[in-house]
C-alpha positions in Angstrom: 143.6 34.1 -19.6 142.9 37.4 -17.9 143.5 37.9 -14.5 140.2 38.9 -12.0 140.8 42.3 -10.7 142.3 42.4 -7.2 141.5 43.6 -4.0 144.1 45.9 -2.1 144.8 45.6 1.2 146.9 48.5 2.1 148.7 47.8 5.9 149.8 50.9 8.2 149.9 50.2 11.3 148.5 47.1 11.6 151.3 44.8 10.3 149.7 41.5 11.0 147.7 38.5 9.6 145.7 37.4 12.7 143.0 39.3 13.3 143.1 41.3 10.6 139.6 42.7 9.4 141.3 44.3 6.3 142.7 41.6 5.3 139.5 39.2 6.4 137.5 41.6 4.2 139.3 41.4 0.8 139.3 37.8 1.8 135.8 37.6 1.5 135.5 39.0 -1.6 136.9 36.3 -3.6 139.6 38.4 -5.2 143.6 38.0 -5.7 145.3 40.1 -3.1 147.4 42.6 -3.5 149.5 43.5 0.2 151.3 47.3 -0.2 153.0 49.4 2.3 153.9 52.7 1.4 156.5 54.5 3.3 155.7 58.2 3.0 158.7 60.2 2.2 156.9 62.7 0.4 155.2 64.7 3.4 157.0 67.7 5.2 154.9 66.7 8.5 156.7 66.3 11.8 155.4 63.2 13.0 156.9 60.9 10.6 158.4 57.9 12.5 161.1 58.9 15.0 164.7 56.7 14.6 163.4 54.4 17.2 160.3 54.0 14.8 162.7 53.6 11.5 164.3 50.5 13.5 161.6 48.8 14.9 159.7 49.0 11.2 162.4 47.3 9.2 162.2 44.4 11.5 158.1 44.5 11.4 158.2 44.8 7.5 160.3 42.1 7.2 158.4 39.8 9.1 155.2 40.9 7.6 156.8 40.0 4.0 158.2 36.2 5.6 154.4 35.4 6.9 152.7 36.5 3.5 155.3 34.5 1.1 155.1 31.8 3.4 151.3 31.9 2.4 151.4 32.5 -1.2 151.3 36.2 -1.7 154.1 38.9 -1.1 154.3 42.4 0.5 154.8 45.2 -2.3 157.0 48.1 -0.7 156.7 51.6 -2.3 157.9 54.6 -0.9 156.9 58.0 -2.0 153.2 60.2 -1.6 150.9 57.6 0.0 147.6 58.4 -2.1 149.9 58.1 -5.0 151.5 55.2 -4.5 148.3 53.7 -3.9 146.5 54.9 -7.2 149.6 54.0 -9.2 149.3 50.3 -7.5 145.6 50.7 -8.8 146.2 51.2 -12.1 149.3 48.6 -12.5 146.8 45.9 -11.0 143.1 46.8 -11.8 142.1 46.6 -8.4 138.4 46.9 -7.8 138.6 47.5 -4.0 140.9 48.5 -1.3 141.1 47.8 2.2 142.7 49.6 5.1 142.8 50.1 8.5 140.8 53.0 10.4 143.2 56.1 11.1 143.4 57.9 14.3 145.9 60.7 13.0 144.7 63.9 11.3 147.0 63.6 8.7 146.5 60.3 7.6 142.6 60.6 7.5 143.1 63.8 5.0 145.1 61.3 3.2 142.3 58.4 2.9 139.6 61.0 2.6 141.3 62.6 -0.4 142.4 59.2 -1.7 138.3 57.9 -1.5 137.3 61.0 -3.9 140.1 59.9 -6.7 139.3 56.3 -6.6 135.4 56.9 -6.1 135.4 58.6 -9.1 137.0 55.9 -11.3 134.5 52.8 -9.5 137.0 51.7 -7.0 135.4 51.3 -3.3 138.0 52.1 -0.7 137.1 50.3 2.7 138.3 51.1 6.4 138.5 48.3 8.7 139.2 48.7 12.6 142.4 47.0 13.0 143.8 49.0 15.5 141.9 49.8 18.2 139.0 48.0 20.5 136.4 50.5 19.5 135.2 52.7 16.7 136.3 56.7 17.7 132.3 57.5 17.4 130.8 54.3 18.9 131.6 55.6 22.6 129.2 58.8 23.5 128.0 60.8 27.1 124.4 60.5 27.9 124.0 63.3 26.1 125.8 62.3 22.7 128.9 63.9 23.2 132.3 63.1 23.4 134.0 61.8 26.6 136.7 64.1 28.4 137.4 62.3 31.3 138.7 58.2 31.5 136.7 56.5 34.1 133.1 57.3 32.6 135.2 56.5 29.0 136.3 53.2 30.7 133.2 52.6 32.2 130.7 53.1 29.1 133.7 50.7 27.4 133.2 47.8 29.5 129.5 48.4 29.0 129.7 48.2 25.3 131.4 45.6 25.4 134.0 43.7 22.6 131.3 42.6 19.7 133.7 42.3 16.7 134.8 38.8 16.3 138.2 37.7 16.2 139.4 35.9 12.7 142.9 33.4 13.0 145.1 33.8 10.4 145.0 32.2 7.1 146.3 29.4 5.7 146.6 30.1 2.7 146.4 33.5 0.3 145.5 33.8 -3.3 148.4 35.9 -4.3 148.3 38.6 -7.3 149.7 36.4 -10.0 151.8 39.0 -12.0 154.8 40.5 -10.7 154.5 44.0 -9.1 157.8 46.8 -8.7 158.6 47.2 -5.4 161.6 48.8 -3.5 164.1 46.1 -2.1 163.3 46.4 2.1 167.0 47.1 2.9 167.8 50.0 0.4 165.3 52.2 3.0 167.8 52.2 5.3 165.7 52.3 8.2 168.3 50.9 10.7 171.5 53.0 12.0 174.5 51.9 10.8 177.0 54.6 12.4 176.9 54.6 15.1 174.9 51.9 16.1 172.9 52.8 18.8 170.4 49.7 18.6 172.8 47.1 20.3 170.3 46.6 23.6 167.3 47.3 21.0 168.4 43.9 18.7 169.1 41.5 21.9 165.6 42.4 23.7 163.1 42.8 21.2 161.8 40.3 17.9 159.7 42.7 16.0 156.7 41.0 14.2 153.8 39.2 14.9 155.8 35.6 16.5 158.0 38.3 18.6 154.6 40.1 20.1 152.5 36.3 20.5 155.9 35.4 22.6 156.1 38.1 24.4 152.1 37.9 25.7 152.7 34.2 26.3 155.7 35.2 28.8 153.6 38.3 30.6 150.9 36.2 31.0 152.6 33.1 32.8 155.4 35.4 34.7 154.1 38.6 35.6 150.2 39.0 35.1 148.9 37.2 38.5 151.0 40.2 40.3 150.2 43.0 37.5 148.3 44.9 40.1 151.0 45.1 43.0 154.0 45.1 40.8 153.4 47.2 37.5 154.6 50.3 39.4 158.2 48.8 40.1 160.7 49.4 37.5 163.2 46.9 38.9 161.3 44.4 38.4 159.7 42.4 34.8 156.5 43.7 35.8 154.9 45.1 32.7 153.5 43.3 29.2 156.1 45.6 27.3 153.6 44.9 24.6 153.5 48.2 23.5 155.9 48.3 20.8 153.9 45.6 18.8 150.4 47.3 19.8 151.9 50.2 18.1 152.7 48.9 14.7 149.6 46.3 15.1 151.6 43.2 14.8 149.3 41.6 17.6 145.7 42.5 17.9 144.1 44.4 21.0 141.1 42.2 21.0 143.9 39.0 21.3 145.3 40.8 23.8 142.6 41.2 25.9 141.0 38.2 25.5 144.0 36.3 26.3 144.1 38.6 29.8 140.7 37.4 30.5 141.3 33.9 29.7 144.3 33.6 31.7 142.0 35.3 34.6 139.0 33.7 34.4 137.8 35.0 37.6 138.6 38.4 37.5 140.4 40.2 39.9 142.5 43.2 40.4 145.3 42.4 38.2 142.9 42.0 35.3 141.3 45.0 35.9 144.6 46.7 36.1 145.7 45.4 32.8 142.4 46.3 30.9 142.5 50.0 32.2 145.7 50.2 31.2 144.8 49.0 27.6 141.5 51.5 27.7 144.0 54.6 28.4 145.6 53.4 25.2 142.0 53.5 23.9 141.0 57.1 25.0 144.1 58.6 24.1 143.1 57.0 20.7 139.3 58.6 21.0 141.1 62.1 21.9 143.1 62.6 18.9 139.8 61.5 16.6 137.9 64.0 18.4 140.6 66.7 19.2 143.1 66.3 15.7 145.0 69.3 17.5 145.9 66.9 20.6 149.7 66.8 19.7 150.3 70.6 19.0 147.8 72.6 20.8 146.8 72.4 24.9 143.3 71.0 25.1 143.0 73.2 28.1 143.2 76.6 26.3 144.4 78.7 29.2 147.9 76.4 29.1 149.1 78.5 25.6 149.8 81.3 28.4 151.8 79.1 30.9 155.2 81.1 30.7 157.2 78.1 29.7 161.0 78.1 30.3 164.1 78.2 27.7 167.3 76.2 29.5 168.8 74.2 26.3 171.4 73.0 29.2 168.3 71.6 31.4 167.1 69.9 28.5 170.0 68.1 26.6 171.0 66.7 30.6 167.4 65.8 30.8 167.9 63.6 27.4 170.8 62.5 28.6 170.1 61.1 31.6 172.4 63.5 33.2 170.0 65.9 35.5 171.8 64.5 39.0 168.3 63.0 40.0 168.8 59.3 39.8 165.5 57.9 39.1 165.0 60.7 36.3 168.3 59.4 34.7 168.1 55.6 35.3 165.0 55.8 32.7 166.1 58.6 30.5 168.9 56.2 30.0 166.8 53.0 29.5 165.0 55.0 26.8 168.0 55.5 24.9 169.1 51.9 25.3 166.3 50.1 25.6 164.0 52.3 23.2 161.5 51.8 25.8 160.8 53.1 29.5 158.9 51.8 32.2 155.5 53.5 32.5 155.9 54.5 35.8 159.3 56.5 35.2 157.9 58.0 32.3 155.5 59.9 34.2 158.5 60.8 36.8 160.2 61.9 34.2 157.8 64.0 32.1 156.8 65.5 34.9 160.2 66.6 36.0 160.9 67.9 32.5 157.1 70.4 32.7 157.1 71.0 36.5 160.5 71.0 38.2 162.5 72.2 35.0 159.7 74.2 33.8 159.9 73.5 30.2 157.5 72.9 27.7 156.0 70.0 27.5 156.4 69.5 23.5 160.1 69.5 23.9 159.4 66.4 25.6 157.3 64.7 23.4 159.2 65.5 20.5 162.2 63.5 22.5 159.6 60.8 23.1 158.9 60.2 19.4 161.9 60.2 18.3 163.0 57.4 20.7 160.8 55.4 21.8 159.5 52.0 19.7 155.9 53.1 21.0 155.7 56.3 19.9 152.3 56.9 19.2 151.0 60.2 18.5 148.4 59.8 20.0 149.3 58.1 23.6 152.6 60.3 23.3 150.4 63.5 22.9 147.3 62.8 25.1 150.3 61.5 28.3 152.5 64.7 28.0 149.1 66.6 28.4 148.2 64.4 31.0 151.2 65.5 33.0 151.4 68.9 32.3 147.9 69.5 33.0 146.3 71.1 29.6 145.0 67.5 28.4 141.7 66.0 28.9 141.5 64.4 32.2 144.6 66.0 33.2 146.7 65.5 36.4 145.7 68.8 38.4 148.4 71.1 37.9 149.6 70.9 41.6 150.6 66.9 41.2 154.3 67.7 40.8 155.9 64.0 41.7 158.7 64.5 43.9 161.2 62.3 41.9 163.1 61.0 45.4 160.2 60.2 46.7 158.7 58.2 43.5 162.4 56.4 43.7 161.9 55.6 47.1 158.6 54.3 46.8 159.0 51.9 43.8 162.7 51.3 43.0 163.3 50.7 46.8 166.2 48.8 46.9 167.4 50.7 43.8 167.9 48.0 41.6 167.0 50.1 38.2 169.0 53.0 39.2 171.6 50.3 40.0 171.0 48.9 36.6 171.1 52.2 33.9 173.1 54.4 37.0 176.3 52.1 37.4 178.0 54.9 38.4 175.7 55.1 41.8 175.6 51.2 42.3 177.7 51.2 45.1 175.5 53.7 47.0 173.7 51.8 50.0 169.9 51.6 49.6 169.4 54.7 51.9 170.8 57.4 50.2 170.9 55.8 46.4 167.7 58.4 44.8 169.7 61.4 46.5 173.3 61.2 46.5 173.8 64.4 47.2 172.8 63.8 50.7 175.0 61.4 51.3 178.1 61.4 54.1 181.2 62.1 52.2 182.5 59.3 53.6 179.7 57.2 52.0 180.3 58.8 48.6 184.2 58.2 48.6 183.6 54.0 49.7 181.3 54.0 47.3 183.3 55.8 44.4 181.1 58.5 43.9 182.4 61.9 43.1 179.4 64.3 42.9 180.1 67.2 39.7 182.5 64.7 38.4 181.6 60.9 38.3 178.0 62.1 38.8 176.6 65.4 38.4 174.8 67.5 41.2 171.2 68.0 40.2 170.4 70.6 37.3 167.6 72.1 39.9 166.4 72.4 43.8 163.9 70.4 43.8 161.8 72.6 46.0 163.0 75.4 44.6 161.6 74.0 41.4 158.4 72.8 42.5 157.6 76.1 43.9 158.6 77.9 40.6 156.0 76.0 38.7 153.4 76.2 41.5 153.5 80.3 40.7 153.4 79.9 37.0 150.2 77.9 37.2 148.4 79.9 39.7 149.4 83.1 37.2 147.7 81.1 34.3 144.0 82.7 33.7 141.4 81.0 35.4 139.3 78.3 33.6 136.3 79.1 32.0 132.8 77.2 33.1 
């Protein structure tokens, strides 16, 4: 008896059976399917997944491969060139169609696009889906065709469109690829560290896959949504979604996501609309790098590639260390590293630290980003570091230099997260916890604190700092209209 030729459904970043249009598509077509994810080891490019990434994957894969065996098919692994993995998996099977997610990121739409030419010209139809994102990258336009530059008329013309692709629950049931496929054995990737093992906080906090990112909604929703919009800012507190890491690798879907917000709201109000800007700036960055592929190497703002960036490889390693003498800088640099994560508020702090105060480029810092955080995407990571440093679309104006004791002050007010990542300070009283250095010697000795040795002075004046980048950017050429 011979088999019916397959569909394909080739998952990225979308690692998930609910709502999965990819997967609803080859569905429809009445074939066997055939599940593959190819880890590219092939490409020299730079924005292959961080170690952060590596760890959170394994887990995410593995799920993946539970949920489809539980279903009747299985997850083929291959690692190598994508496009020819993908055409070897064609010829092994037969397939007659493939079906993928949409791709944001230049490199991987060169990939599909060369991949459609080789399999268009033996018959096969290969099909992208959007699985990743609320809206198509072309189906939000100006009045006058173009491309948004700026988030709030982005936002706006969002909300106006409107969600209009429907939302499919997860099968039952899948009618698996009857022959057996090669595929590489999930733990000979090594994906996870080994020695040392940095991922000790990583394992206890998160449950990669699509159960750990359903839980994780169900617990924002009832705990911390009805105060999103007052409380989101405060790092000491569970205030956030923390939803990003399984946005990232598409283990939960956007349009879930934000119907469950509305549900759970069903009047509106400012926490709702807090939470959906917050998933439309995920959005735009999105709609940036589709429009801008250059977004993660290049300043949007074209008279940035003359800003007379700093070399201090001192500055940066305390930076990444959590070791700059500025507490609220180090209590999230240091949640990064343990946590593979930081609060969105101290990101910001600290990015803009790295490009204003320390005056150093602001790929240096998202390099560091992708490498360790779960979320790196490339394009949030690109289109936020712009943000802060002023060349990106929408950019914060280059004189918004936070003042990092003030920011602590503000939202970590009691300093309960320095307290939590900055032991070393935790004795400190409230008062003088985001600047030490101010502090009464008496106060530092009762509370342990020896600054230069237990805890280092700060790596730069802080006005002294500010004032330095204030002259580079007025130096920088002037705009043109």
């Amino acid at each position: 008896m011979t088999t019916r030729a397959p569909a394909l459904v080739w998952f990225f970043q979308d690692l998930r059976l609910d709502d999965q249009p990819a997967l609803a598509a080859a569905l429809a077509s009445g074939r066997p399917l055939v599940a593959i994810f190819v880890l590219d080891t092939a490409s020299p490019w730079e924005w292959a997944p961080g170690g952060a990434g590596r760890w959170w994957l394994e887990g995410s894969l593995a799920a993946l491969g539970r949920e489809l065996g539980a279903r009747g098919a299985s997850l083929v692994l291959r690692r190598g060139a994508m496009a020819r993995e993908i055409l070897r998996l064609v010829e092994e099977t037969g397939a007659a169609e493939i079906h993928c997610g949409r791709a944001v990121e230049p490199w991987l739409r060169a990939v599909i696009g060369e991949l459609r030419q080789v399999l268009a010209r033996r018959g096969v139809a290969l099909h992208e889906h959007e699985t990743r994102f609320l809206f198509a990258p072309e189906r939000l336009r100006t009045q006058n065709g173009g491309a948004f530059s700026v988030f709030t008329p982005f936002a706006r013309a969002a909300l106006v469109a409107g969600l209009d692709e429907p939302v499919w629950p997860a099968p039952a049931t899948l009618p698996g690829f009857p022959a057996t496929l090669a595929g590489d054995d999930l733990a000979t990737w090594r994906l996870r560290p080994t020695h040392p093992d940095w991922a000790a906080e990583m394992r206890a906090l998160w449950a990669p896959g699509a159960a750990g990112a359903a839980a994780r909604l169900t617990r924002f929703l009832a705990d911390a949504f009805p105060a999103y919009d007052r409380a989101r800012d405060v790092p000491g507190h569970a205030s956030t979604s923390m939803l990003s890491p399984h946005l990232h690798w598409g283990e939960i879907s956007p349009r879930r996501v934000w119907q469950a917000a509305s549900r759970a709201a069903p009047g509106g109000g400012k926490h709702l609309h807090s939470f959906h800007n917050e998933m439309l700036w995920r959005e735009f960055s999105a709609y940036l790098l589709w429009h801008h592929p250059r977004l993660p190497e290049q300043p949007l703002r074209g008279e940035f590639a003359a800003m007379p960036w700093r070399r201090d490889e001192a500055a940066l390693t305390a930076w990444r260390r959590g070791e700059t003498g500025i507490p609220i800088i180090d209590a999230g640099m240091r949640q990064l590293w343990r946590w593979g994560w930081m609060h969105n508020r101290v990101r910001m702090i600290a990015a803009s630290f790295l490009v204003k105060h320390l005056l150093l480029p602001w790929r240096v810092g998202e390099a560091w980003f992708w490498d360790t955080l779960l979320d790196a995407d490339l394009a949030a990571n690109a289109a936020s570091w712009q943000w802060v440093a002023g060349s990106g679309a929408d950019a914060a104006p280059y004189f918004r230099i936070f003042n990092p004791i003030l920011q602590g002050r503000k939202f970590d007010p009691n300093g309960a997260y320095v307290r939590r990542f900055v032991p070393e300070l935790a004795a400190l009283p409230d008062d003088v916890i985001h600047a030490p250095w101010t502090a009464p010697r008496l106060v530092l000795d009762a509370a342990g604190v020896v600054l230069g040795r237990t805890y280092p002075r700060p790596v730069v004046d802080l006005a002294l700092g500010r004032a330095r980048a204030l002259a580079a950017f007025a130096a920088l050429p002037r705009r043109a209209a």
